[in-house]
N, C-alpha and C positions, 0 to 999 in steps of 0.2 A: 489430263489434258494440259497441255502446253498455255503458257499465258496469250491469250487473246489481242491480237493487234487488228485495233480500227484506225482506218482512217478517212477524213473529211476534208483533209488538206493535203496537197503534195508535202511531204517530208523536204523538198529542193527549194521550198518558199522560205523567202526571209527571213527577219524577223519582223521586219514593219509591216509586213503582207499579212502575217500571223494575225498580229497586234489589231488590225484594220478589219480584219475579216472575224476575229473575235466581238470588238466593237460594232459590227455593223448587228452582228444577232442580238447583242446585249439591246443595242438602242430597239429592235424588232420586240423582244423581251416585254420590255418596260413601256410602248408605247399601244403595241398592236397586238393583236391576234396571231402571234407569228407562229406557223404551224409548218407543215409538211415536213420537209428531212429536217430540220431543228427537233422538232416533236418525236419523231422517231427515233433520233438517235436517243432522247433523255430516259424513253422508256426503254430501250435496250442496255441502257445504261444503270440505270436504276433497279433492271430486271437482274444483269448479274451482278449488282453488289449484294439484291436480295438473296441469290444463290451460290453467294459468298466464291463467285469465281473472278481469279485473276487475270486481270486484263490490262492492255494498256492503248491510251487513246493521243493519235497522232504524237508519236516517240521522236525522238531523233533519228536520224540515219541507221547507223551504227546499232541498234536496238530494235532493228526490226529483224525478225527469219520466220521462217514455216509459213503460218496462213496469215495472208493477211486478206483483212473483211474491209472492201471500200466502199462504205455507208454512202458515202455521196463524193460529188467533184470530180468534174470531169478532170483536170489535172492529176490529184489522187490516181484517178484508176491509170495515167499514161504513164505514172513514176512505177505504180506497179509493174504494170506488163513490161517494162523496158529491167527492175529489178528482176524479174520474173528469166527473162532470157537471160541474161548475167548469171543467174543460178545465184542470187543472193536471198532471193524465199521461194517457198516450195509450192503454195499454191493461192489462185487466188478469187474469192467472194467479191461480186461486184452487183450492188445494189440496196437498196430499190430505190432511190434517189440521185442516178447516173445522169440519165436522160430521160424524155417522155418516150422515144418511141427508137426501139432497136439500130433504125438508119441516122439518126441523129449523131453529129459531133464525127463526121463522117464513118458511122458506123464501127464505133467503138466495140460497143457490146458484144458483137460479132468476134472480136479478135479469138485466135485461138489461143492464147493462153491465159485465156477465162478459165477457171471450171468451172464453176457454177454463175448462175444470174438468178438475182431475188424482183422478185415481184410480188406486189402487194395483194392481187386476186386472182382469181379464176379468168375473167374477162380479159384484164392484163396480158395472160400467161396465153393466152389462145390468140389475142391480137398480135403478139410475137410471134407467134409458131405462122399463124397465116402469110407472115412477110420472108419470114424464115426459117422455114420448116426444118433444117438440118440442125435449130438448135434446140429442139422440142427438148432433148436428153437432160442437158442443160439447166434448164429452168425449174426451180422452187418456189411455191407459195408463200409467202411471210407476210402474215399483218403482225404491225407490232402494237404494243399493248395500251392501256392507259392508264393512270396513277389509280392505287384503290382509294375510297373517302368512304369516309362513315356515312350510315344511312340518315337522309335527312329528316327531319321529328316535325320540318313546316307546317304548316297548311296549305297545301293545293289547292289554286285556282286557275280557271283556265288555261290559254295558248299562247304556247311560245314559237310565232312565228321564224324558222334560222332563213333568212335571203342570203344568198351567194347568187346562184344565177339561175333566171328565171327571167321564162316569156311574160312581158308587161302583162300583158290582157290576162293572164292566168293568175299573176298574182293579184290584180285589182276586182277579178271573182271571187277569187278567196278570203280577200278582207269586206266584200259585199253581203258575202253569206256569213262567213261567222259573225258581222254587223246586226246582218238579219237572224240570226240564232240566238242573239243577246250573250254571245260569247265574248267575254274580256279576253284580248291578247295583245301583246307586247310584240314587238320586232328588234331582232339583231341584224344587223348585216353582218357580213363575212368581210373580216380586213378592217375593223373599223371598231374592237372591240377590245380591250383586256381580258385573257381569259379568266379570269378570277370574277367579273362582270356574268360572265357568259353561265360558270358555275350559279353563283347567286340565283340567276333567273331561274336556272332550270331548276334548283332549290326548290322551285315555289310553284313551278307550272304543273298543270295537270297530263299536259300531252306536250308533242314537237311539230310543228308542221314544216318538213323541213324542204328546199328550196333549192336544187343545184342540177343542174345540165349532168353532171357525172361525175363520182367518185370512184377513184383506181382502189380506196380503202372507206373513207368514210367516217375517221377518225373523231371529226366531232357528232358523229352521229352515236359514237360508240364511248363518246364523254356522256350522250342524255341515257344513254342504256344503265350505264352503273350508278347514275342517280334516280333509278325506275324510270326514266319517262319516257313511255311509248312513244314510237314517230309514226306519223302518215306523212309519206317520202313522195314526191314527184318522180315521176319515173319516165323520162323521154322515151326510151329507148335506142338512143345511138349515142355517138361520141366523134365529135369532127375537131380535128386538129391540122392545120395546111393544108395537105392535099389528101389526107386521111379522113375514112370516113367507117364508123365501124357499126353495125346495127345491132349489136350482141354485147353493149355497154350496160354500165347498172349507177345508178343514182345512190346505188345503198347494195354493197355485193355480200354484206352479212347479215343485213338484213331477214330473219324469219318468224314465222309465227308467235314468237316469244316475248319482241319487242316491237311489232309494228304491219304496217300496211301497205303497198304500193297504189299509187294511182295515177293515170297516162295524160289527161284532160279533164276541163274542163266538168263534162257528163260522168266520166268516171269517177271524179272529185265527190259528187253528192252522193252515189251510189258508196263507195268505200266508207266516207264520212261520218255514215249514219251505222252501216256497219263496226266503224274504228270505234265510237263514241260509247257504242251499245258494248263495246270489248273491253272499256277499259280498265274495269276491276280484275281480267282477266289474264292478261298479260305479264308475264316473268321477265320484263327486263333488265332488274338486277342481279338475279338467279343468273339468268344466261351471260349474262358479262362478266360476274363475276369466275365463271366457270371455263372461258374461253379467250373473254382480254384484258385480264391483270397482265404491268409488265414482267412479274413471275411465271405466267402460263407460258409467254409469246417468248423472253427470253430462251426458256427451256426449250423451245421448238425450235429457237435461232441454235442452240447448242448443239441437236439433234444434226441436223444441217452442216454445220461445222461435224459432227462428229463421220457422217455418212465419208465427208470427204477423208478422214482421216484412216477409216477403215477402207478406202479406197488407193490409199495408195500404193502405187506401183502395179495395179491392174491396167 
């Protein structure tokens, strides 16, 4: 295979623009929680140095040909498609951190000199096809991975509440009842933490009780999976974004028997809860993560992906 070109940044950008947008993750880095395509790209990153493949990340001009993979930026994928007609690379990966939603960025995604479009799940990949069904063909699954860490030797004590986003009245049941359970639990918020913080906790919790309208992946859900610790997930079931409205969303879309539980309200809360508690000696959460999202498993599959197009070409 040909050496691997990512990019996150138009190759047409400065160098101050470089330097600026470098800086701005660093300071993301060192202050907060900074997740989504940052986080993504380190474990695909990480993934193929682990499988010792050659790659090259945001090149110069002149250094790029064949496939190039546009992890994210919207800029990025316009320098593509416009290389792309030029006949200066041959094909091009655009995802999963382009846009939220296909019609975005006046309908980039869409262009035809895509091949392929990454997306992080199931839900994703169908919320696409429903707005634009001619690009079903198109579309690949990709979660990417998380760093592996040694199993931790703590002592477990209760819950580790994750908030991101959640109905007031639902979270203030939830800290009533575990109150009244005589359950100890801590709260993180989402955006408001160092991940090195966020590890620690989960270190030492017994369970996750975790807190968000919708994840396209779920990623820190899948940081408590490979330190073992079960989640009981809120589970709306929709996803509204403008004028979008989707009823077939997931709070946790990797979510299964292995590592956790869903539950909708309120009433479903106590009935799961008592169920999640009674499970908890029983659950494979780091079995399952280890077996599904190391950045070694998810790189491989990003390979797979890249490799499909390869043996495709000129069909």
């Amino acid at each position: 295979m040909e050496k691997i070109t990512i990019l996150t940044i138009s190759p047409e950008d400065h160098f101050l623009k470089r330097i600026y947008l470098w800086f701005k993750e660093y300071i993301k880095k060192i202050f907060l929680n900074y997740g989504g395509p940052q986080v993504v790209l380190e474990s695909l990153i990480r993934g193929l140095i682990i499988l010792n493949i050659d790659y090259q990340l945001n090149p110069k001009i002149n250094n790029i040909s064949g496939i190039v993979c546009v992890i994210q930026n919207v800029n990025a994928l316009k320098w593509a498609i416009k290389a792309k007609r030029q006949g200066k690379i041959k094909k091009i990966i655009a995802g999963p951190n382009i846009t939220i939603t296909p019609e975005d960025a006046n309908s980039i995604l869409l262009n035809k000199e895509i091949d392929l479009i990454i997306v992080p799940s199931q839900w994703v990949k169908d919320f696409y096809i429903s707005l634009n069904p001619e690009i079903s063909k198109k579309i690949r699954i990709w979660p990417a991975g998380v760093e592996f860490c040694p199993e931790s030797k703590q002592k477990r004590r209760g819950c580790l509440i994750y908030k991101k986003s959640i109905n007031k009245d639902i979270f203030n049941f939830i800290v009533r009842y575990l109150k009244s359970k005589n359950v100890d639990y801590k709260i993180i918020k989402y955006g408001k933490y160092r991940k090195e913080k966020y590890f620690k906790m989960l270190n030492k919790a017994e369970f996750m009780i975790y807190l968000s309208e919708s994840e396209s992946q779920g990623i820190a859900l899948q940081e408590a999976w490979i330190r073992d610790v079960p989640t009981l997930v809120w589970n709306r079931g929709y996803w509204q974004y403008k004028q979008y409205k989707w009823s077939k969303s997931s709070s946790a879309p990797y979510l299964n028997d292995s590592c956790g539980m869903l539950f909708k309200d309120k009433d479903d809360f106590r009935d799961k809860y008592y169920l999640f508690i009674n499970n908890l000696s029983n659950f494979g959460a780091r079995e399952y993560s280890l077996e599904n999202f190391t950045d070694k498993t998810t790189s491989k599959r990003y390979l797979e992906i890249i490799s499909e197009l390869i043996e495709n070409y000129g069909k």
